[in-house]
VEXROLO-573459 format. One record per residue (C-alpha): residue number from 1; residue in three letters; x, y, z. Coordinates in steps of 0.05 Angstrom, whole numbers, plus 5000, padded with zeros to 4 digits. Each point is the difference from the previous one (the first is absolute). Example, Ala and Ser with C-alpha at 12.3 -4.5 7.8 and 13.67 -1.06 7.14 Angstrom:
REM residues 2
> 1;ALA;5246;4910;5156
> 2;SER;5027;5069;4987
END
This chain:
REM residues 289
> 1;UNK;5514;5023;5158
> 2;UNK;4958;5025;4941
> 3;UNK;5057;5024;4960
> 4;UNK;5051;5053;4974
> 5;UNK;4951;5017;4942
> 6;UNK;4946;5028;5053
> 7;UNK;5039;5050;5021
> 8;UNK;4980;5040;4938
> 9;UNK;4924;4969;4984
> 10;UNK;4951;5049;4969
> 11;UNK;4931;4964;5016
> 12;UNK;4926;5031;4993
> 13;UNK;4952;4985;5051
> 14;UNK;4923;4976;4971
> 15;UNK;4938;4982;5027
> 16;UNK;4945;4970;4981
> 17;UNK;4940;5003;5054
> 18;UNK;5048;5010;5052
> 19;UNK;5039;4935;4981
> 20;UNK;5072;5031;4989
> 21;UNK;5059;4979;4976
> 22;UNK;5068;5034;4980
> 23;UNK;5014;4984;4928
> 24;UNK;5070;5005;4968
> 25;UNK;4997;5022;4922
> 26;UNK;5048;4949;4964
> 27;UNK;4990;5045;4929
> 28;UNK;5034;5063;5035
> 29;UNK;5043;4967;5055
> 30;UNK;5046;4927;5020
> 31;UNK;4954;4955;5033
> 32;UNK;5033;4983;5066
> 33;UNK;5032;4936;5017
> 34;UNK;4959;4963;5058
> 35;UNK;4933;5026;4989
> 36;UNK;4983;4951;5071
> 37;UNK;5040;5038;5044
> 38;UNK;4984;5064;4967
> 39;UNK;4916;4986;5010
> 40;UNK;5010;4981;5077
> 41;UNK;5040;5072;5010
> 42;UNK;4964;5054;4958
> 43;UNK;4927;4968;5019
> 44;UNK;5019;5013;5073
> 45;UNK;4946;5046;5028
> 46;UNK;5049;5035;5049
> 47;UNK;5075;4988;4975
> 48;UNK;4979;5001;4931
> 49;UNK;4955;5035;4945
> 50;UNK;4948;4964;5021
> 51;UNK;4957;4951;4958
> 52;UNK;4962;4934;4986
> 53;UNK;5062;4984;4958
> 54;UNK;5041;5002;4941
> 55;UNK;5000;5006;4929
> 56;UNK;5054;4996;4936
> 57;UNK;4982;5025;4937
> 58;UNK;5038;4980;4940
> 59;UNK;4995;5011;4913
> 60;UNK;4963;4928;4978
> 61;UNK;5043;4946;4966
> 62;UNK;4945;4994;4941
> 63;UNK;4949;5033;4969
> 64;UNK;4949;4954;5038
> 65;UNK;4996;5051;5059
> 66;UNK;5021;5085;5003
> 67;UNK;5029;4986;5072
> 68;UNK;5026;4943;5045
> 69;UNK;4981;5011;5081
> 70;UNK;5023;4962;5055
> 71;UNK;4984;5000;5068
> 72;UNK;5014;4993;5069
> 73;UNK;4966;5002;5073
> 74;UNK;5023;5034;5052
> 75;UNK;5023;4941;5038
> 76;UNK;5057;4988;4935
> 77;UNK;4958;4937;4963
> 78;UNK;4984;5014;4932
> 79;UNK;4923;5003;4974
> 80;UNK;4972;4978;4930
> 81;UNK;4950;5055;4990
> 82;UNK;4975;5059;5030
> 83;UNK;4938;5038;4968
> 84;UNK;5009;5070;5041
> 85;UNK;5071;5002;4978
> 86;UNK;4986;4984;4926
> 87;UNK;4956;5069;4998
> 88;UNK;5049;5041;5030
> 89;UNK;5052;4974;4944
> 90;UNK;4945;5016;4945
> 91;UNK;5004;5065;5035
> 92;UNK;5073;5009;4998
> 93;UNK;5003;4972;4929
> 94;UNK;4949;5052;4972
> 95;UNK;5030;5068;5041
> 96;UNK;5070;4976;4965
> 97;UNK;4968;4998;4940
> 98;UNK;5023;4918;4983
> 99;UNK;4925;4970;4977
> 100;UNK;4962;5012;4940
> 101;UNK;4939;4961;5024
> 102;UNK;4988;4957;5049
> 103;UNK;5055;4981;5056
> 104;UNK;5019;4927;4998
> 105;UNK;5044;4981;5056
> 106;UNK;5030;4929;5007
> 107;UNK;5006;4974;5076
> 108;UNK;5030;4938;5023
> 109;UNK;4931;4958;4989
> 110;UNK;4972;5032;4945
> 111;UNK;4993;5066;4955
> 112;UNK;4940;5047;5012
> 113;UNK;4977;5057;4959
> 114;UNK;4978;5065;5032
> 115;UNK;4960;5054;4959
> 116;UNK;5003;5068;5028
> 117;UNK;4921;5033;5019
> 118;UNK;5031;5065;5017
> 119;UNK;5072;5032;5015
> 120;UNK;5021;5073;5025
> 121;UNK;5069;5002;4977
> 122;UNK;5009;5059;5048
> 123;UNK;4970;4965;5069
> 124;UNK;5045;4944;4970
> 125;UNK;4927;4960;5011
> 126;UNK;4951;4965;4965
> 127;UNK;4946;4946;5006
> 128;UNK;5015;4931;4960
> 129;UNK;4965;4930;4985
> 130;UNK;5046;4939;5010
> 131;UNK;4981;4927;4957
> 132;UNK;5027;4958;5057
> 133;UNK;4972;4938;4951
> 134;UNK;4965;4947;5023
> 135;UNK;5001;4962;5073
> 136;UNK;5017;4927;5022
> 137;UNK;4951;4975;5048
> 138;UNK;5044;4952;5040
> 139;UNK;4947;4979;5061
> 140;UNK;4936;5023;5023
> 141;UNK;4994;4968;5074
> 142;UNK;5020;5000;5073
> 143;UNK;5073;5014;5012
> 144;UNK;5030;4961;5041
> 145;UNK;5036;5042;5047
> 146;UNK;5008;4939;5056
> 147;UNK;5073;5027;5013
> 148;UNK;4961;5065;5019
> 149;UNK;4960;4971;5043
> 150;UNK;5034;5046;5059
> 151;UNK;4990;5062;4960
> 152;UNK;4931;4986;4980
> 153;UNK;4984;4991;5082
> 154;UNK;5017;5061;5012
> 155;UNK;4953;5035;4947
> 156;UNK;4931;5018;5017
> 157;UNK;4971;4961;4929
> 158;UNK;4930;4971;5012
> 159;UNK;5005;4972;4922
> 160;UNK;5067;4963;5009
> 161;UNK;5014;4962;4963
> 162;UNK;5006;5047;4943
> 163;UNK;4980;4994;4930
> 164;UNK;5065;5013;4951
> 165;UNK;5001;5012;4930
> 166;UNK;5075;4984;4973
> 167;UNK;5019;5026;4937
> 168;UNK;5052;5043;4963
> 169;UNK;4995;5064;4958
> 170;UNK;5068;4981;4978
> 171;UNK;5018;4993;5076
> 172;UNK;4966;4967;5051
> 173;UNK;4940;5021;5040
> 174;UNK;4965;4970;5068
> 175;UNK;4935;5034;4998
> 176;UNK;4954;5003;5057
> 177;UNK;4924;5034;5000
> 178;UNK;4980;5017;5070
> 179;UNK;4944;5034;5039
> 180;UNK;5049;5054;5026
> 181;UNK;5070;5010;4990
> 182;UNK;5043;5011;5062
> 183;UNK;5074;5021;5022
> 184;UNK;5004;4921;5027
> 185;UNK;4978;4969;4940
> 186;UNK;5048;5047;4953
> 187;UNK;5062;5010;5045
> 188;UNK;4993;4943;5048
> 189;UNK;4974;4938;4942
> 190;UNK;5034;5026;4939
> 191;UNK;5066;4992;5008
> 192;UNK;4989;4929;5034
> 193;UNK;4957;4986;4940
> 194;UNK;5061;5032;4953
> 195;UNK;5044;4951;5019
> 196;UNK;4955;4944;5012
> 197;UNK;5032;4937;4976
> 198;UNK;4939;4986;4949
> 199;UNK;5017;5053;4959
> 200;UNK;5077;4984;4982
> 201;UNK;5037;5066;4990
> 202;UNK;4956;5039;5039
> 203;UNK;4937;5039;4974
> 204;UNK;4966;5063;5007
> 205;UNK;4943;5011;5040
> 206;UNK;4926;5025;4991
> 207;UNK;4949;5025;5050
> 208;UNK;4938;5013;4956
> 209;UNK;4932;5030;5034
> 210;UNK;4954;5006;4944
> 211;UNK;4954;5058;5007
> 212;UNK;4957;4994;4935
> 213;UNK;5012;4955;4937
> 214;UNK;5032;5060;4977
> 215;UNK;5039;5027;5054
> 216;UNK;5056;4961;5049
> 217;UNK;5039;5019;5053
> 218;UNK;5066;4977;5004
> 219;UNK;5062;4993;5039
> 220;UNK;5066;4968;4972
> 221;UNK;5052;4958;5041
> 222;UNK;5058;5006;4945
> 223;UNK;5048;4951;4992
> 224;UNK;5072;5023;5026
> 225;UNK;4974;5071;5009
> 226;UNK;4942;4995;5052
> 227;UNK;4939;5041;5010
> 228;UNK;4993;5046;4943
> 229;UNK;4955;5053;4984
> 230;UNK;4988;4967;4928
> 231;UNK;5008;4937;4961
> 232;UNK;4983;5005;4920
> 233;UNK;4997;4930;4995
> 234;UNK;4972;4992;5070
> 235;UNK;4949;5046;4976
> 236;UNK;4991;4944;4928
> 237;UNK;5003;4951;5045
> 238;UNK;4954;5013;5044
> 239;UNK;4944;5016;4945
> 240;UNK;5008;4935;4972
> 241;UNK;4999;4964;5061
> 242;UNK;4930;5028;5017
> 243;UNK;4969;4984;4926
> 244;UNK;5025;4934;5024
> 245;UNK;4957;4999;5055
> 246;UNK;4947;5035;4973
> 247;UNK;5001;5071;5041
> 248;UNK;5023;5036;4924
> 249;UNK;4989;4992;4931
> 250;UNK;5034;4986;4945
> 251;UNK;5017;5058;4947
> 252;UNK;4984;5060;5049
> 253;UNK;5040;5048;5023
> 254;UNK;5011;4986;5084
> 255;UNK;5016;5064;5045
> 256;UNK;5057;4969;5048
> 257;UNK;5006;5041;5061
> 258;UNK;5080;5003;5026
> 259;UNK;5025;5035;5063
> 260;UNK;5043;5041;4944
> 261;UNK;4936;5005;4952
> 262;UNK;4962;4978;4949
> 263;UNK;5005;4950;4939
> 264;UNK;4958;4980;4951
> 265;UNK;4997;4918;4975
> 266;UNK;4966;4969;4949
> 267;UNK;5014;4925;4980
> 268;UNK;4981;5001;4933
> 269;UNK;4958;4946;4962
> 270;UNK;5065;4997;4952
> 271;UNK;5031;4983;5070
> 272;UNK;5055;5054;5012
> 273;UNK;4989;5035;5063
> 274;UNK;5002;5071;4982
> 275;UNK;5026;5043;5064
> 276;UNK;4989;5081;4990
> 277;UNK;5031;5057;5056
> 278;UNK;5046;5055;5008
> 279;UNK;5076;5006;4993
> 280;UNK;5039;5060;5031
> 281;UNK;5076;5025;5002
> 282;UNK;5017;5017;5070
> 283;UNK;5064;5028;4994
> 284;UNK;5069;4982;4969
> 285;UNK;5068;5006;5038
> 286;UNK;5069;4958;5005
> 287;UNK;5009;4942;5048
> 288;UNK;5067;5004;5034
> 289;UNK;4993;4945;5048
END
């Protein structure tokens, strides 16, 4: 049960590179109750509005941040940080008319600031730069996946074992660069890798296939969500995985390829990761579920 309070729930529905989540405005409306039950029920592609997951919005406790964002998958667990969602509430912030410069939104594991590149107030859609600040390099190695050994069997991977970078952008990354990127290695791997017991509370998932030092390919096993079309800091993730290993640079701007689009990276010699796409409205309605 998700609650009384969700009989009545105005949400808006956002996307950034296809990555899309129904967001609940906590300066206009009552935040509901069990914000779990609520993500597992609207992100439902079929019985639901349909979406990678769900996001509150509410006024910041201090002046240290303009808005406070949490977030959570489609499966009900709660994420720390989520780089396509933090440009679609820049968006939302600046067509309401709440920011007088940059958009500094305070998640779970850390505040980022978000300057807007361009906005049409009337397409209720704009283009925005998010300081994700800098990485933690955990472990640059083999995983050990020996619990996966029966998975792994049945993938055709002529370079297994594979090469992981671990880090987190403020949540944690498994990234992988291979020669090709393929259904088994995204849908059948990633979610045994996900939940792999070396990475305690799970992690998100990176297939990287990098086409120049400038330009990667990318698909994105989300934690608690799945497949998605985009990952923001999949996408930061992956850049800084490959200066790691020497297929990028440092302090240029990296064309990553999604299924839902394209982002630009750069990790810069300052060392934030700078992540630049689109934000869009999709539409706005009332949840009576």
């Amino acid at each position: 049960m998700v609650g009384d309070a969700v009989s009545s729930l105005s949400f808006i529905k956002m996307h950034g590179a296809g990555n899309d989540y129904v967001f609940v405005d906590g300066f206009s409306h009552p935040l509901p109750q069990d914000a779990p039950g609520l993500a597992i029920a609207v992100s439902h592609r079929h019985f639901g509005i349909g979406a990678d997951g769900l996001v509150l919005l509410s006024p910041p406790a201090d002046d240290a941040s303009d808005v406070e964002m949490r977030m959570w998958n489609a499966d009900g667990s709660e994420g720390a940080l989520c780089g396509n969602a933090a440009r679609c509430v820049a968006l939302w912030m600046n067509v309401n008319g709440r920011l007088a410069g940059p958009c500094r939104i305070k998640m779970v594991s850390r505040v980022v600031t978000v300057e807007t590149l361009e906005i049409d107030a009337q397409r209720q859609a704009g283009r925005f730069c998010v300081d994700h600040g800098p990485p933690q390099i955990d472990a640059v190695g083999q995983v050990n996946l020996e619990s996966l050994s029966a998975v792994a069997a049945a993938v055709d991977l002529p370079q297994w074992p594979l090469k992981c970078v671990s880090l987190s952008m403020g949540n944690p990354h498994a990234v992988f660069v291979v020669d090709e990127i393929t259904d088994q290695l995204v849908r059948g791997l990633g979610p045994a890798i996900e939940k792999s017991l070396q990475f305690v509370g799970g992690t998100n998932v990176e297939w990287v296939r990098a086409i120049n030092r400038q330009r990667l390919e990318v698909r994105v096993w989300e934690r608690g969500s799945g497949e998605t079309l985009a990952c923001g800091s999949g996408a930061c993730a992956a850049v800084v995985a490959c200066v790691q290993q020497g297929f990028c640079d440092r302090n240029v701007d990296v064309l990553v390829e999604l299924p839902g689009g394209r982002l630009s990276v750069r990790w810069s010699e300052s060392g934030s990761v700078f992540l630049t796409g689109p934000a869009e409205v999709s539409f706005t309605g009332v949840w009576g579920g």
